[in-house]
N, C-alpha and C positions, 0 to 999 in steps of 0.2 A: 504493500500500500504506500508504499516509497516515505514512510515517517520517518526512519532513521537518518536517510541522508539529510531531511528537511530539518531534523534535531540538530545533527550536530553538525552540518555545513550551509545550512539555511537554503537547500535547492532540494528539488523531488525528482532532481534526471540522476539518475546512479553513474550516469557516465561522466559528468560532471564531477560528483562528489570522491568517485574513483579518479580522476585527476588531481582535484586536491589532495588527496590522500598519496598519489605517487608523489605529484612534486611539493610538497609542505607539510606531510601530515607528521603527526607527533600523537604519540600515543593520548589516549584520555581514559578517564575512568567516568563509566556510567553506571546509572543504578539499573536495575531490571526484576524480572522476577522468573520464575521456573514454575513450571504444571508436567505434574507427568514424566521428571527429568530434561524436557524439551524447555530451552529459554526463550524468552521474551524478553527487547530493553524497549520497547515504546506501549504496545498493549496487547492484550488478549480480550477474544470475546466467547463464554462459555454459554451453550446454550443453544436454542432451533437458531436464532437468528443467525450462528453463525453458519449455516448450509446454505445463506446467499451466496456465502465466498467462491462456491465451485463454478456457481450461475457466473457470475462475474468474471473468471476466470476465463474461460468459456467465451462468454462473451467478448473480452480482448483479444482471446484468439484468433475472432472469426469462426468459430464454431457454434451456429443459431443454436442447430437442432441440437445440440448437446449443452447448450444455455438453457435452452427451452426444456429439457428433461431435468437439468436441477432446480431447476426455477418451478417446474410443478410438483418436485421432493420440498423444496422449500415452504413452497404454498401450506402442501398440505400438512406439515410436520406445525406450520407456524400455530403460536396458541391452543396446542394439543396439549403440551406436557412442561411443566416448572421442574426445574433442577433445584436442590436443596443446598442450602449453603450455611457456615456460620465463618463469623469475624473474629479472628483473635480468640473464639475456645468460648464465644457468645453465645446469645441464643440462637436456635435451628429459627431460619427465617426460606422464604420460597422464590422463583423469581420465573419471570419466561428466559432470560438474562442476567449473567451476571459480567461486568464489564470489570477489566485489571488495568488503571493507568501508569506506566511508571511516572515519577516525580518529574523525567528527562521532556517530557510532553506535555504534563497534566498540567491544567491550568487553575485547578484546586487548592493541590497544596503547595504551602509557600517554605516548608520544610523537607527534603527527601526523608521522610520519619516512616517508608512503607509503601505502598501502593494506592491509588484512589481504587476505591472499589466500589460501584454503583449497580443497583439492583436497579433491574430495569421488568417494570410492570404492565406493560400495556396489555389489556384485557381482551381488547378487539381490533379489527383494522380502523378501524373511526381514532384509537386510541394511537396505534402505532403513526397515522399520519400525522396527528398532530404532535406529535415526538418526533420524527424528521422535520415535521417544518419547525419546532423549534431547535432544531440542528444547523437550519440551512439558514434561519433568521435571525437569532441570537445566539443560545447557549441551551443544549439538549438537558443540561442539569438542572435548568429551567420546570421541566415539562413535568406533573404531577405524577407521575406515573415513574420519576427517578429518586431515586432516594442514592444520595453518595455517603461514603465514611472512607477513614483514610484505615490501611490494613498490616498487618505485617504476613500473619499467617491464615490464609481460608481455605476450609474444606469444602469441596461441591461434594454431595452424590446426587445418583441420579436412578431409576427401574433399569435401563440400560446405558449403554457405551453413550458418553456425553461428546457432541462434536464443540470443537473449537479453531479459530482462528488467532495464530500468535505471531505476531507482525505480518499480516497479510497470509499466512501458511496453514491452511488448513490442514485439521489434525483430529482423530477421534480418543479420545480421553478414556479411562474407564471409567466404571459406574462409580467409582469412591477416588475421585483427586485430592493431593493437595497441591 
């Protein structure tokens, strides 16, 4: 989803920020997190919403019909089933979504102290659109349907294998992450 080069070199062309990195780069330390063993340093998105990622995929490729068959997996997976999660050893709380920002990105928190972690609740499509447009218009942390907290350690489960997307890379999780 081209975040990382946007993080730390301020462009979203990889070809670009692989130049600065031949001719200037210098090591850096960023914060991130891990699910599953697999790392993440800009976000993760656990949950139905993230089976758009393959549609999209897909989609840049030039492959419709193969857009079109995740994108009807997506459809119909959306608003089926909530993944379970808790914060820091919290209470069990539900979500259609649960979203992982690192600090490298997030526009929440003003300390790297963790992760932003935002439970994302939309009920219906009437719900979810109103959650992208306040994505596309202000601030999706916005939208009542988001509740954020900042995290260090969370558990998802889930009846079955949870899908996720971690910096753009889709990925299928097991039923119990941390």
């Amino acid at each position: 989803m081209n975040m990382l080069p946007k993080a730390l070199y301020g462009t979203t062309d990889w070809k670009k920020a692989l130049s600065v990195i031949l001719e200037d780069g210098e090591p850096q330390y960023v914060s991130g997190g891990e699910v599953d063993g697999n790392a993440f340093y800009c976000a993760a998105i656990l949950g139905a919403p993230a089976l758009w990622a393959p549609a999209r995929e897909a989609l840049r490729g030039g492959e419709l019909k193969l857009a079109m068959t995740h994108a009807r997996r997506a459809w119909r997976r959306a608003f089926s089933g909530r993944i379970r999660f808790d914060l820091d050893g919290g209470p069990h709380q539900r979500a259609e979504a649960l979203v992982l920002i690192s600090p490298m990105i997030s526009r929440a928190l003003e300390e790297p102290v963790g992760l932003e972690a935002a439970a994302m609740n939309p009920h219906d499509a009437s719900d979810a659109f109103r959650l992208a447009a306040h994505a596309l218009f202000d601030d999706w942390r916005h939208d009542p349907a988001v509740k954020t907290k900042p995290a260090r350690r969370i558990r998802v489960s889930a009846r079955s294998r949870v899908p996720a997307v971690l910096d753009g890379e889709p990925i299928l999780c097991r039923p119990t992450a941390r």
